[in-house]
Structure formats: C-alpha cells, structure tokens
KEVEXVO-344713 format. One record per residue (C-alpha): x, y, z. Coordinates in steps of 0.001 Angstrom, whole numbers, plus 524288, in hexadecimal, padded with zeros to 5 digits. Example, Ala and Ser with C-alpha at 12.3 -4.5 7.8 and 13.67 -1.06 7.14 Angstrom:
BEGIN
8300C7EE6C81E78835667FBDC81BE4
//
This chain:
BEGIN
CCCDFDC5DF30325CD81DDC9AF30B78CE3B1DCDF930389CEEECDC563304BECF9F8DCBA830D3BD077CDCE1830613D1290DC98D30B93D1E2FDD29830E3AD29C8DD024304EFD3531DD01130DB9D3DF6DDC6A30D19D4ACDDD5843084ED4210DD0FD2FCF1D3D5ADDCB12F8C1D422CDE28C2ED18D48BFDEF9E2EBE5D44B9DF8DB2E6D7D47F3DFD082DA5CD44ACE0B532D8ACD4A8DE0E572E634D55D2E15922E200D5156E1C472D698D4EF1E29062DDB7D5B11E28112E473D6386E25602D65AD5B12E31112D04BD5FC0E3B9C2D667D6E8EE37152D70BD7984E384A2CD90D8165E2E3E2D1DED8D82E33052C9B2D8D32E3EF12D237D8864E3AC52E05AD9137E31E62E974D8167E2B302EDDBD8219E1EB42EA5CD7973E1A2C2DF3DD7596E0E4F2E7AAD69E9E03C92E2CBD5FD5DFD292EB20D655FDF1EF2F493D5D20DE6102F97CD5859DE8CC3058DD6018DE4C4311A2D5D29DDE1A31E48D5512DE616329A1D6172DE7F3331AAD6946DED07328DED60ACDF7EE32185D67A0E048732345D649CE120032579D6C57E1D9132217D6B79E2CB6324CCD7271E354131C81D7459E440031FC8D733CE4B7A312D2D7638E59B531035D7045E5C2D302E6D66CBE67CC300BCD61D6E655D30E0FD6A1EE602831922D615CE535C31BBFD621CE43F5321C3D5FF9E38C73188FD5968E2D7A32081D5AAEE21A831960D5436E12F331C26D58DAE063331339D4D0ADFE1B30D16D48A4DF6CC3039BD55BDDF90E2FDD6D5879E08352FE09D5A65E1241306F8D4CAEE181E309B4D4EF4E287130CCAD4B02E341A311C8D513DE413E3139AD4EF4E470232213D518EE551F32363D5491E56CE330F3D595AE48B83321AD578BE3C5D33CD6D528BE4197349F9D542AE38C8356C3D4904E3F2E35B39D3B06E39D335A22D363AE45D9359CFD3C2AE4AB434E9FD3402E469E341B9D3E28E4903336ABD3AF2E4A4A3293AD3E45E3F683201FD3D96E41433104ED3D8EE345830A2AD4680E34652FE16D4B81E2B3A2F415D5208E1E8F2F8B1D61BBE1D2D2F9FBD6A83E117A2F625D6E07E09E23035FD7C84E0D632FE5DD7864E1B0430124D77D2E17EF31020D868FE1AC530D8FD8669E2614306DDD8EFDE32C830D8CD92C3E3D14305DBD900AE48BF2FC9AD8650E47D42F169D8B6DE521F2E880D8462E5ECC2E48DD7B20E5E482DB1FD7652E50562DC71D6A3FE4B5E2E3BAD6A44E4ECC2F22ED7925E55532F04CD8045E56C22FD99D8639E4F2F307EDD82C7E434930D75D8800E407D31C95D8331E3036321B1D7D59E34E532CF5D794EE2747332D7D7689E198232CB2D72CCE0CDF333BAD68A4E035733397D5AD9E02BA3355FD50A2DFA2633A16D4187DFA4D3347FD36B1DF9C933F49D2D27DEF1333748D2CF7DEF273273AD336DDFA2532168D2F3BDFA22313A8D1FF4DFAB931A8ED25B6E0585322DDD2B9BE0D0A3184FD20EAE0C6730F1AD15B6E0ED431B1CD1E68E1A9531E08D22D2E189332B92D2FA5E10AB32C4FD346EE0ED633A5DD4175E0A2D33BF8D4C93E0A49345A2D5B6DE0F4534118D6838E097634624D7373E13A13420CD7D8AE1BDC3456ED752DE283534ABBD6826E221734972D6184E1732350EFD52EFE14643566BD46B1E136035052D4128E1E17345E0D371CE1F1433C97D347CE254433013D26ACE290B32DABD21B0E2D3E3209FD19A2E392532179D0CE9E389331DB0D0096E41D931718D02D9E503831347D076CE552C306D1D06AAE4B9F2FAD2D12CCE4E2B2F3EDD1F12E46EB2F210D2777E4CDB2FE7ED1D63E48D13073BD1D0AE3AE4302C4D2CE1E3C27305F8D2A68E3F363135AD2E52E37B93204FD326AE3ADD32ECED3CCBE33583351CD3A26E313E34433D4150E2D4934EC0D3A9EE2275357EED3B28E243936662D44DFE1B6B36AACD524FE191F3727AD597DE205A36722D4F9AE2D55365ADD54EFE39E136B21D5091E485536B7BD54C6E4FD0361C3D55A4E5BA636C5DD5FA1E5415372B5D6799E4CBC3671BD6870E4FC63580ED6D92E449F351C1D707CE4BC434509D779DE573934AA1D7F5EE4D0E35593D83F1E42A6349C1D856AE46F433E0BD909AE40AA3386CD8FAAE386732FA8D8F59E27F53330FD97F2E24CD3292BDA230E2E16328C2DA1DDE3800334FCDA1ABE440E32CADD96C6E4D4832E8CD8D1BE53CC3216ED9563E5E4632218DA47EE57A731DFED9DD1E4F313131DD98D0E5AFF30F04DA752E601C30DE9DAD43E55F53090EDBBE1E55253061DDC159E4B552FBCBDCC1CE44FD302D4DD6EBE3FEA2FDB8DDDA3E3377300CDDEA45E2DBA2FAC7DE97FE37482F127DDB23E342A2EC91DD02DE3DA62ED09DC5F3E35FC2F33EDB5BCE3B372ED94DACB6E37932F50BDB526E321830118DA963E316530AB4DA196E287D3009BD9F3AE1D8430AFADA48CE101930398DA277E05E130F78D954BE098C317B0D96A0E0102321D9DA3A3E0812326D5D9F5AE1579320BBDAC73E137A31914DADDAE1E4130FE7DB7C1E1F403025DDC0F4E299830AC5DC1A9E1F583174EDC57CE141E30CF2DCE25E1D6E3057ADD597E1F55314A9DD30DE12B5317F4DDBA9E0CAA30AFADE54DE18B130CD2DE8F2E12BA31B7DDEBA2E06523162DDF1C5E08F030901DFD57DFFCB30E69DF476DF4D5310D1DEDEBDF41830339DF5D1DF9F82F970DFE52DEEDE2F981DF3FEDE4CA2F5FDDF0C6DEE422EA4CDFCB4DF2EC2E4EEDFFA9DED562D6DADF1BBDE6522D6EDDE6EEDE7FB2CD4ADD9D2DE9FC2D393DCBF9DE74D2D06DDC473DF0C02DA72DB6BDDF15C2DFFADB2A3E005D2DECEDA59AE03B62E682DA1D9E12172E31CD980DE14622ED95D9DA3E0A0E2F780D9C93DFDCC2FB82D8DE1DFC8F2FCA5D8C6BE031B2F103D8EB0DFB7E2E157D9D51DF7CB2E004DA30EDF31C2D16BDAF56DEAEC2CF5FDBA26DF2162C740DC85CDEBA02C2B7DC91EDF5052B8BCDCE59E033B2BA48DC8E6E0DA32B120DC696E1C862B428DC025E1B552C024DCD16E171E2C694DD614E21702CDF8DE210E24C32C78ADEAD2E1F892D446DE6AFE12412D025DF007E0B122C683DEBBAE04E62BAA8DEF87DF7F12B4D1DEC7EDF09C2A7B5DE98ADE3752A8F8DE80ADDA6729E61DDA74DD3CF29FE7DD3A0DC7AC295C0DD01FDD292289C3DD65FDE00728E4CDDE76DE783297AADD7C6DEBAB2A333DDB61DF71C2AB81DDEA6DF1E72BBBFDDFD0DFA7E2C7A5DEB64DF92A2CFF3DEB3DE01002DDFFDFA3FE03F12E023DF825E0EB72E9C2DEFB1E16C32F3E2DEA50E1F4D2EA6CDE621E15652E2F0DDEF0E0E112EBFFDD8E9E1ACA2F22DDD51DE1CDD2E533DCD2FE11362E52FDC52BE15CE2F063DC1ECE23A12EA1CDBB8EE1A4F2DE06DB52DE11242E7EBDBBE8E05632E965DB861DFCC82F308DC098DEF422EFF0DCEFBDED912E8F3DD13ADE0F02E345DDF24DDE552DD4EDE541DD3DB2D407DEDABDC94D2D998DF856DCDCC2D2C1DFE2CDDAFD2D116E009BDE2462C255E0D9FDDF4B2C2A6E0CDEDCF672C166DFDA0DD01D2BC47DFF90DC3532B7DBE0592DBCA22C36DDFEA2DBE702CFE9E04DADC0442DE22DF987DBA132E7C3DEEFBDB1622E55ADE2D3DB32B2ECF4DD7D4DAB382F3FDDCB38DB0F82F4AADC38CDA84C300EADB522DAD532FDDDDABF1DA7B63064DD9EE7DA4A230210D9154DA55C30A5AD914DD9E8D316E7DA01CD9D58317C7DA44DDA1FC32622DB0DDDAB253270ADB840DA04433013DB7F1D973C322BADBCB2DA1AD3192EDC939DA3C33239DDCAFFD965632380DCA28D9469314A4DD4E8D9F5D313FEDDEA9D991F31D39DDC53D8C0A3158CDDF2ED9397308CADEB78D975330F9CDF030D89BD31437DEE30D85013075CDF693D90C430092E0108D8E1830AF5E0194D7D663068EE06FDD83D32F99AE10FCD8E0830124E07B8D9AD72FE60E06F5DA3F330846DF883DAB8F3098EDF2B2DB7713102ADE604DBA3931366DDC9ADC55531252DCD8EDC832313D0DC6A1DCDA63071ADBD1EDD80C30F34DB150DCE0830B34DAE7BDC03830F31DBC2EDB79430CBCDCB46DB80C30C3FDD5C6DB78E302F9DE0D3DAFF030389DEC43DB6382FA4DDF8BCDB07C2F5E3E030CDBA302F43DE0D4ADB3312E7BDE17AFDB66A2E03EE12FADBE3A2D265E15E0DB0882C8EBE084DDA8BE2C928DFF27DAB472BEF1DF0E9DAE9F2C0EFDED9CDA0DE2BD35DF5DED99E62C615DF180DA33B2D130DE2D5DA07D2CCF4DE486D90CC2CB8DDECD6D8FBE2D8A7DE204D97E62E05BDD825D8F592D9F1DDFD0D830D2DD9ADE0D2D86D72EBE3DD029D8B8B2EB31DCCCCD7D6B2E55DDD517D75BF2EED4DCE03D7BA92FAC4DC13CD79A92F4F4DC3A0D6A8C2EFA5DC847D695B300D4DBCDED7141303E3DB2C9D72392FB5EDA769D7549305ECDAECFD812530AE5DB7EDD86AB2FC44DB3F4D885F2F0F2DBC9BD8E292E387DB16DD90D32DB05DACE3D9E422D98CD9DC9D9AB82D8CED974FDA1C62E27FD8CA0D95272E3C3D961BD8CCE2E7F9D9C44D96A12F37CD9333D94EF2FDF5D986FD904830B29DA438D8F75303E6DB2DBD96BB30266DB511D9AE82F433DC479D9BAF2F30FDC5DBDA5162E92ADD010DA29D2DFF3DCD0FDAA8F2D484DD22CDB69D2D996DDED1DB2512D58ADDAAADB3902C6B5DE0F2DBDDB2BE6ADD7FFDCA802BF98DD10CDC6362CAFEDD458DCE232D7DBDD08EDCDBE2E6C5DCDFBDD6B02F25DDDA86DDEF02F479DDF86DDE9F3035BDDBB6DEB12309CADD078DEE2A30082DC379DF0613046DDB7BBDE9212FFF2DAB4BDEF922FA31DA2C2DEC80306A0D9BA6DF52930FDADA2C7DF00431B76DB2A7DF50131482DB7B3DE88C316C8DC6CEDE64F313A9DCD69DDCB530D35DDA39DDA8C316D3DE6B1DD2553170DDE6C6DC993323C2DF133DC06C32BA8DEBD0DB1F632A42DEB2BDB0E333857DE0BCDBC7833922DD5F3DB5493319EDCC24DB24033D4BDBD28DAF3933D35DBAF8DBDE53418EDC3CFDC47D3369CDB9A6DC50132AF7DBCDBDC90E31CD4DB752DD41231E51DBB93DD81D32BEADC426DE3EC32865DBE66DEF7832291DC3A6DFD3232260DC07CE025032F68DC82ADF67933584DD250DF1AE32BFBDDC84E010F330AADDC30DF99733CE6DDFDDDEF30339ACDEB09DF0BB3316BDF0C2DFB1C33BC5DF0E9DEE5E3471DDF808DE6AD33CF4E04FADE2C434209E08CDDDB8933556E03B3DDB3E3263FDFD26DCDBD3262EE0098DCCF1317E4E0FE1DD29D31949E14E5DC65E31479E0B86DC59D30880E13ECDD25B30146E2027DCA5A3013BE1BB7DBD072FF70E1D84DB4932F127E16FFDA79D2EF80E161BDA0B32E2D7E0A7DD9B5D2DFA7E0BC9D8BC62E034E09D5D82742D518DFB65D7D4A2D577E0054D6E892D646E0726D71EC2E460DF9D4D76B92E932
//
C-alpha cells in the first residue's frame, strides 16, 4: 500500500527548539562576558530573517557567518572569510547556534572566557531562502541570497561530504559565491581588506581592540560600544552624548521627581525588568528618597543632574518614568496626566483627534494643556496645577473627564483598563494620576529597537504624518536646534487649580 504522504507543518508553527542554546550557554559565564545570554525566539517572517557576519580576533583571526532559523542564529566560523568570487571555495566550520540578540553583539569578550577577543560587526542584513530552508539545511546545501551592507547576490553553503569519520568533518561546509550581477574577482577587489569597518560603529578590529573607557559628565562609561538600539547601531557612549547635548531639555522634566525606570542590560532587543526601587546597583550621582508606601518605606530615585542621568545609561536604562508630583509636595501633585492609548485597529488621525478633544474639554473648565508623544503608539495630554490637590481629587477628576468622553462616545473611548474591551477603541488613561503610579518622562527614550523619543510638541504640530514614535535619537538634535521657541515655555510658569468635580 502506498504510504500516506505527510503534510508539511508550516514554518511559523513549528516549535523551537529547545536544546538550541545549550551549547551556546555552556561555554559562557555570563557574569563575566558582555554576550548576551539570549533564549530561542519564534521564528519570524521570510523577509525579515537576518544574517550577520561578525569579524572575530580570538586565537585565530576568523569571520563568523551567521543565518536566523527556526529561531536561532545557525553558525559557522570561516577562516579566510566571505569571498565575492565564485571561485573561491571558503571553508566554513559549523558551530553552536547564537541568540538572534547576538546579531548585535560588538565588542571584547574578555580573556579567559570562551572564544576571548574582539568582536568587530562586519556586515548584517537580510536574507532570502531559494525553496525550503529547513530541507536545505538538513540535506546540506542551503542556497540563499543576502541583502546587506557589503554583501548582496546569491550564495550557497554546501556541506562537505565523505572522508574522515570524525566529529570536525561532520562540522564542515564551504560558502560559495553564485555567479551573478554582484560576483567579482578577487584579483581585482578584496572585500575584506577594502571594508573593514565595522556596520555599526565605523571603527575597525583594531580600536575595539584598544579600547578606551570614556568618560562623560563625569561617569566612566564600561562597555560604551555595547550596541543598545540595533536598528540605529545606537551604542551606550552615543546615548550617553546624545542625553549630555540635551541635558537642558530633560533635566527639567526630572528634577525633584521620583522615577520608576526601565533598565535593559543587553539592550533593547534583549530582556528588560521594571525597577522603582534603588538599591546597590544604583550610581552614587543619583539621589535617594524615602517614600512612605502601604506597609514600609521604600527607597525612590530622583535624577537632579547630568551625572545622574548619565549614570543611568552606564547601568542600562532605557526608559525614565517620574511621579506627578515632585518630593517636596509628595502629597499634592502639580499636573495631571492623560494617557490616549490606542488599541488595535485605531488609525493615528483618531488618536490626534481624541487628544485635541481632551483639550477642548480641559479648556470648558479654564485648564490649559500641552501635548507630547510617548515614543510608542498614543499621546499624553498633561495639566500643569498649582501643588494643593490631593492624589484623589487628581485621580477622580481625570476619571470624570475619561467617563464623560466615553458615555458621548462609547464606540470610539473607553475608561476601563481591560484590555478585551480596547479594540478599535481609545483607552483614556486616567490612572496615571494615582499616587505611585508614573508615566513616560519628556525627552526619555523608550526600550525599542527603533530609539524612539518621547517629545514635548506645539498643539498645532500634531498632523497625520507626525507619529508617536517619529523622533528618535538620530533626528530629535535636529530638531530641537530649528526650534525657534520652547513649545512648552509657558507650561514652567503656569498655575491652574484643579476645578471642583460639580463644575465639570
């Protein structure tokens, strides 16, 4: 009888695999190594696997060639590295799989650990399978065409077969270049000796390899070319200088506040944790504050100066969050803010317009409001007040105005946190105006690959093209040096009370 045919489970179904990493965690003391520790990710859509080649200087000066599937980073080690010549058959040694967070990686693995010297990201991209690649992979010949920075075209890597029997041999592969628009001679053009600075940084083997700790506000920055946001190659030392030019900006929006923070070791692709509370592992720039919490005193971070917050970014901070109220008048807050989260399917042009109507309404009771974009998918609308509400009157007049626009509106608001009842719809966020709770501090980064900014804007810059998210680091300098005028000058010198709720 012919034997039934099985039917192909479909690659975003299958499962990853568990032991995939257990090499790679083996022979790594992550207490001593800035590698990241990484764990197997789901498997991503074709067009956006990614490739990465890593120039390493350990024992032997060699490439590491690496290919995302099923999950991981599949390796090999090529001694003489990528050639763009189809003649040239170079050696590949297949080695353990890498974390996808190591397609960031750049640095110095210190002596004595596994594979100890310095790491340079030669190139990184995307790549493209030709037919199954999980058939290809495990039939030994994966063809596959690369879309990067140095690399492009069609290759192949062929697993060598027959000959000795022992382990090495089974390790074995040669990567190819096909004959196509992008091949070249090698006689004629190296492409390792003509580019080989790095993708990510523009430094060459040779200054990692010399590294200098540099200092910045008076903080010793380790590991300053650790690489925190991949998409922009963003390193710690380019968001230590990139907080240091506009100290001016946020400092202000900090100063007197306690925090909660969102630190991110290994960056932001890699696990982040939640902290409100300081402890050791806080610099000694950073002032502490005891706050008095339901059963004990807890210990609060305030960020009064440059130091401080450059000593954030030496720990791994990636978000600041701050109290709407500052330690001086904990009890009596000096803004109330509305958080304008949009849930799936809500376009940007309605989350604009729920923010202006938040504002007409806040101007019916004589409140002034200013606007800003949180770095993720809404706006908040903040009320700047005179220090004499309490945290309960804040909390029940933001919940007032939340519940009014959702009894007008209740297709398009909605005031209640669950998440089931959010789709299509606006949740106005009121509870940030509870005691303890905090939001997105302007001029702090969020924890996304992308280093979006959360930024103060003028009420008559919120467009259909200006998304939350539409300044990041590379392009927020600019625009704070066109500036003619602070769109929030007036919010420093302006008092509001809050109203009674019975004239709302």
């Amino acid at each position: 009888m012919k034997k039934r045919r099985k039917t192909a489970t479909p690659r975003s179904a299958r499962p990853v695999p568990k032991a995939g990493l257990v090499e790679y965690r083996r022979k790594r003391d992550f207490r001593q190594t800035p590698e990241p520790s990484g764990s197997p990710s789901p498997s991503r859509r074709e067009r956006d696997r990614i490739f990465v080649i890593q120039k390493h200087a350990a024992s032997r000066l060699h490439y590491d060639f690496r290919l995302e599937l099923d999950g991981t980073l599949k390796s090999w080690a090529v001694p003489k590295g990528p050639s763009l010549d189809p003649t040239d058959k170079r050696l590949a040694m297949q080695v353990e799989d890498h974390p996808l967070e190591y397609a960031s990686f750049e640095g110095t693995i210190p002596a004595g650990e596994y594979g100890a010297g310095s790491v340079v990201l030669w190139d990184r991209g995307t790549w493209r399978p030709e037919g199954d690649p999980q058939a290809a992979y495990r039939a030994g010949a994966l063809k596959f065409s690369l879309e990067g920075t140095k690399l492009h075209g069609s290759w192949v890597l062929a697993k060598i077969r027959g000959g000795r029997r022992d382990r090495s041999d089974q390790r074995s592969w040669l990567l190819i270049k096909h004959r196509d628009g992008e091949a070249r001679p090698a006689r004629k053009f190296n492409v390792l000796e003509a580019r080989p600075e790095s993708v990510a940084s523009g430094r060459t083997l040779e200054q990692i390899a010399s590294p200098v700790e540099p200092v910045v506000a008076g903080v010793r920055l380790t590991h300053a070319d650790r690489v925190l946001f991949p998409a922009q190659g963003t390193t710690k030392l380019d968001l230590a200088r990139f907080y240091e030019s506009i100290a001016e900006w946020i400092l202000p929006h900090l100063k007197d506040r306690p925090t909660a923070l969102v630190r991110c070791p290994e960056g932001a692709e890699g696990p982040c944790f939640y902290q409100k509370h300081g402890g050791p592992w806080a610099p000694k720039a950073i002032r502490r504050v005891k706050i008095q919490e339901k059963t004990k005193a807890g210990e609060y971070l305030v960020v009064d100066s440059l130091p401080a917050l450059i000593g954030l970014v030496q720990i791994g901070i990636l978000e600041i969050h701050t109290w709407n109220s500052v330690v001086q008048h904990l009890e009596r807050p000096d803004r109330v803010v509305f958080d304008l989260d949009p849930g799936p399917g809500v376009e940007w042009r309605r989350v604009a317009d729920a923010a202006r109507l938040v504002r007409e309404r806040l101007q019916t009771v004589r409140l002034e409001s200013f606007l800003k974009t949180t770095g993720g998918k809404g706006l908040h609308v903040v009320v700047p007040l005179r220090a004499s509400a309490t945290w309960d009157e804040c909390r029940a007049f933001a919940r007032r105005l939340a519940e009014d626009l959702e009894h007008a509106e209740p297709k398009a608001y909605v005031a209640r946190m669950a998440k089931a009842e959010r789709k299509g719809k606006i949740f106005i966020d009121y509870l940030r105006n509870t005691r303890g709770a905090t939001s997105i501090a302007a001029f702090s980064t969020r924890a996304t690959p992308e280093a979006p900014v959360s930024v103060p804007l003028a009420w008559d810059e919120l467009t259909p093209r200006l998304r939350s998210d539409h300044y990041t680091i590379a392009s927020l300098p600019r625009r704070l040096a066109d500036l003619k005028a602070d769109p929030w000058a007036a919010y420093w010198t302006l008092r509001q009370n809050l109203p009674a709720l019975s004239t709302t």
